[in-house]
DRENDO-1510 file (C-alpha; in Angstrom, 1 decimal, always signed):
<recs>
REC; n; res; u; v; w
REC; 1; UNK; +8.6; +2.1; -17.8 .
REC; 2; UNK; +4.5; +1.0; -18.2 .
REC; 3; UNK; +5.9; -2.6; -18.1 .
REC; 4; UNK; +7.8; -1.9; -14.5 .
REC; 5; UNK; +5.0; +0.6; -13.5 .
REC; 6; UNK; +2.4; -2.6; -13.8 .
REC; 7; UNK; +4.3; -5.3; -12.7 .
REC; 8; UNK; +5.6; -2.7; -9.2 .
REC; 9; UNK; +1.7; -2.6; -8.6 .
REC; 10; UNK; +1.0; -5.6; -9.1 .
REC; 11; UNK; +3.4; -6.8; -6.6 .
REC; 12; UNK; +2.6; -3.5; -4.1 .
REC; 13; UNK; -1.3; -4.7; -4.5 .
REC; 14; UNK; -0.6; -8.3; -3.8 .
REC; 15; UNK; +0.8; -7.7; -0.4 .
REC; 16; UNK; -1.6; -5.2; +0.6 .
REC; 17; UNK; -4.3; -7.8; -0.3 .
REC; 18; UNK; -2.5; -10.8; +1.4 .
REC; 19; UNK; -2.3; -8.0; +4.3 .
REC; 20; UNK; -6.3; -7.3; +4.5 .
REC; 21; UNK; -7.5; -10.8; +3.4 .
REC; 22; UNK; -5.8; -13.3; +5.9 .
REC; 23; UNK; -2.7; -11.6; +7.9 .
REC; 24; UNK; -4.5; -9.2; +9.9 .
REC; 25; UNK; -7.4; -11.3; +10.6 .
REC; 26; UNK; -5.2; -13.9; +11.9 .
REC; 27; UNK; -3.4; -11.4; +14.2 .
REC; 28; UNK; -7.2; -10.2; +15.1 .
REC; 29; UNK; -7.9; -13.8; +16.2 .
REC; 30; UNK; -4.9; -13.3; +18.9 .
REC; 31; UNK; -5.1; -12.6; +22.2 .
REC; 32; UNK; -4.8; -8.9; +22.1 .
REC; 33; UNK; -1.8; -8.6; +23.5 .
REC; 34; UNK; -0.4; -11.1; +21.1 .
REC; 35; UNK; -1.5; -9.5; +18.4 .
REC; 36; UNK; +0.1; -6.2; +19.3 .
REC; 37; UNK; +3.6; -8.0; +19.7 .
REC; 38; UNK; +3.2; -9.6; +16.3 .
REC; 39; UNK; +2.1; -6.3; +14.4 .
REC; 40; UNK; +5.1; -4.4; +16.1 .
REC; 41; UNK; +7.2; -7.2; +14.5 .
REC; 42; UNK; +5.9; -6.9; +11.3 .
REC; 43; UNK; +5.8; -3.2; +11.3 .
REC; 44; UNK; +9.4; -3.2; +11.9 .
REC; 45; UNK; +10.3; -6.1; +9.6 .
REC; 46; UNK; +8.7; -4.7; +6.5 .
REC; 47; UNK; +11.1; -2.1; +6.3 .
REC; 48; UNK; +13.7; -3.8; +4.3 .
REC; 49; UNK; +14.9; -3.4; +1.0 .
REC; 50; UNK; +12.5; -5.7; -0.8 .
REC; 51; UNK; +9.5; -4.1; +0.3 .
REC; 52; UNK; +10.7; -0.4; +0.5 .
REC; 53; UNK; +12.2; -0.9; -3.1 .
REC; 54; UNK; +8.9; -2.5; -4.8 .
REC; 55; UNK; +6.9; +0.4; -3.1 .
REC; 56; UNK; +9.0; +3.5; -3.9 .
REC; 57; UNK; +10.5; +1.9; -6.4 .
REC; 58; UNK; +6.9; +1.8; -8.2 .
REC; 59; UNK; +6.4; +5.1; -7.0 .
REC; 60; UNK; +9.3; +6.4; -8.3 .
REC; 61; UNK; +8.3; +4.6; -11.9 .
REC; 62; UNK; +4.8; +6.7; -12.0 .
REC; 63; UNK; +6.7; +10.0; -11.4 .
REC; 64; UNK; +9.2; +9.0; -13.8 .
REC; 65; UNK; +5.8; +8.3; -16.4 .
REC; 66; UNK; +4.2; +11.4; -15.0 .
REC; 67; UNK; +7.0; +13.3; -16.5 .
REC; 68; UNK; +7.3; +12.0; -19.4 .
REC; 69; UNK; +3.9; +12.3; -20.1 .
REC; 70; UNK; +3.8; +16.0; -20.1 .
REC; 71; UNK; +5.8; +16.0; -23.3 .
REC; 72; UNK; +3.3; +13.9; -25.1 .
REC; 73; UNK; +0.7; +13.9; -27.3 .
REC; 74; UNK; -2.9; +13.2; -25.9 .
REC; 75; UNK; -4.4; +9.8; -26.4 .
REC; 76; UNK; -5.4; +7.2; -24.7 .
REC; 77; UNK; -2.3; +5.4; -23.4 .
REC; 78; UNK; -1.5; +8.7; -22.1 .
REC; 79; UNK; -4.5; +8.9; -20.1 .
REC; 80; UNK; -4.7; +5.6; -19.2 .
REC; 81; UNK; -1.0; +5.8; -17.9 .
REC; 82; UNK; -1.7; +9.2; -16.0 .
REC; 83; UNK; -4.5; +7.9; -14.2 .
REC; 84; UNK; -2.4; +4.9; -13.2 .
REC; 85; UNK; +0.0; +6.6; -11.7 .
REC; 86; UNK; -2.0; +9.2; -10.1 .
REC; 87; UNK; -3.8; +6.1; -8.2 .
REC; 88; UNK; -0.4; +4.3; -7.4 .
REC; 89; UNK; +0.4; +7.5; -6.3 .
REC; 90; UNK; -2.6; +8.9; -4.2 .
REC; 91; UNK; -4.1; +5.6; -3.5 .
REC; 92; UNK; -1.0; +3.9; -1.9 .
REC; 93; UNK; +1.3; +6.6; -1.4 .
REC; 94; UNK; -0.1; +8.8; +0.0 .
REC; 95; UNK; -2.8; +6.7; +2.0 .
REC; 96; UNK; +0.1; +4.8; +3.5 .
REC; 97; UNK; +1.7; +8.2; +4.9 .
REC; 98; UNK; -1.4; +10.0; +5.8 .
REC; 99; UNK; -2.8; +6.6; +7.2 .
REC; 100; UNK; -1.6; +3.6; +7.8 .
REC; 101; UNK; +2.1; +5.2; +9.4 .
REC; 102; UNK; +0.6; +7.3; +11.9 .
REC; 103; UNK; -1.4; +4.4; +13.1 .
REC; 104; UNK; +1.9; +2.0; +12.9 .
REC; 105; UNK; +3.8; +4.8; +15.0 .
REC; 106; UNK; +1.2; +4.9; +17.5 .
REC; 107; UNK; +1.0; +1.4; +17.7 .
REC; 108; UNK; +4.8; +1.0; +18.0 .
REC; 109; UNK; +4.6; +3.1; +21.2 .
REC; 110; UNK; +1.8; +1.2; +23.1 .
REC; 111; UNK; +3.1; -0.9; +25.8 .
REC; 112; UNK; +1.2; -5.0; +25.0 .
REC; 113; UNK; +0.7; -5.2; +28.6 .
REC; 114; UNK; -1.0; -2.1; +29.3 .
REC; 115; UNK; -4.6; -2.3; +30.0 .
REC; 116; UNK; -5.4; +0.5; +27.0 .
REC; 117; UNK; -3.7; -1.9; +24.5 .
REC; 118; UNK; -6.7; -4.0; +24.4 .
REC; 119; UNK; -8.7; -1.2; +23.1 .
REC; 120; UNK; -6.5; +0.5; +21.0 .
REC; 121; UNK; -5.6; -2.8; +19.3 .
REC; 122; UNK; -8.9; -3.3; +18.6 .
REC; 123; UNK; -9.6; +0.5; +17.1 .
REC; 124; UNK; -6.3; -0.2; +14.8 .
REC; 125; UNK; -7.0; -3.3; +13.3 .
REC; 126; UNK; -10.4; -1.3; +12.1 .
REC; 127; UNK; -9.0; +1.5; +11.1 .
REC; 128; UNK; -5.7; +0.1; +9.4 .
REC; 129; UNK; -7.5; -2.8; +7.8 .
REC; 130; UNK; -9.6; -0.2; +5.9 .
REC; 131; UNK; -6.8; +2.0; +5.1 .
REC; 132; UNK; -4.9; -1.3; +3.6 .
REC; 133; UNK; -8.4; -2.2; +1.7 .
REC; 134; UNK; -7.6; +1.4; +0.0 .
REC; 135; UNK; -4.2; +0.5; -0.7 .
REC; 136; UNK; -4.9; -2.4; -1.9 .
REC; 137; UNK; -7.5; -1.5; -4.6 .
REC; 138; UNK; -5.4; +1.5; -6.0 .
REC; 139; UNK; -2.6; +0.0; -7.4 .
REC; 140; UNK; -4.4; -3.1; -8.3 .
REC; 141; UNK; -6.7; -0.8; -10.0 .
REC; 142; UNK; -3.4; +1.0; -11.1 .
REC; 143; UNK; -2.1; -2.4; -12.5 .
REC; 144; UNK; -4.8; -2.9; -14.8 .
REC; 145; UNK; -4.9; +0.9; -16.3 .
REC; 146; UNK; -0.9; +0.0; -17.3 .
REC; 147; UNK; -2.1; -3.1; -18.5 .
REC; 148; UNK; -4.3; -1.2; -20.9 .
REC; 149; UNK; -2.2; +1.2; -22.2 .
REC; 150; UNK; +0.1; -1.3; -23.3 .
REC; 151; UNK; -2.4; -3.0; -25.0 .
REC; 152; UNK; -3.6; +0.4; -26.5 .
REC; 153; UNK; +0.1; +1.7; -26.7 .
</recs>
């Protein structure tokens, strides 16, 4: 389950970094309106059973490892493990619904030829960009802790 944990991050952190590094910038370099359409596109097509199962399905894993933790002994795979999840869990669960949804759902109801669009695009591409920075870092982070107990496992 380590083995599926890593590789799951792994995966999870790649797209969140391909996300922050070059996808939203492009859109950012888009005429506002543009850039809204696009990011409503995308918002709806990543919810498809590749993406959906990589990220629960990872997040799923750490529970699953959480679990089974509790009825081991103390060492450092343990630990290591633990912590992984808990950032996979916190760090990109949990970010993604406290965060980066509500800002998708308010984006999905803005109107690209409105004349507040302008603004509130540029107030999401901020704010969700530095959410997905987050998401990005803790399952990569995640990743490598998995990596490490197996090494130490």
């Amino acid at each position: 389950m380590t083995f599926v944990a890593l590789l799951g991050s792994g995966l999870v952190a790649g797209i969140f970094f391909a996300s922050s590094t070059f996808v939203l910038r492009a859109l950012g370099q888009l005429p506002e309106k543009s850039g809204v359409r696009a990011m409503q596109a995308i918002n709806i097509t990543v919810l498809n059973p590749w993406f959906l199962g990589a990220f629960f399905g990872t997040g799923v894993v750490c529970i699953a490892l959480v679990i089974v933790a509790l009825g081991q002994a103390i060492g450092v795979p343990l630990i290591l493990t633990l912590v992984g999840s808990g950032l996979y869990l916190i760090g990109c669960l949990l970010v993604t619904i406290a965060f980066n949804v509500p800002l998708n759902n308010r984006l999905a109801a803005v109107e690209a030829h409105e004349e507040d669009a302008a603004e509130f695009w540029t107030h999401y591409l901020a704010r969700w960009t530095r959410w997905n920075h987050v998401r990005t870092a803790a399952p990569l982070a995640a990743a490598a802790l998995f990596a490490l107990a197996l090494r130490w496992g």
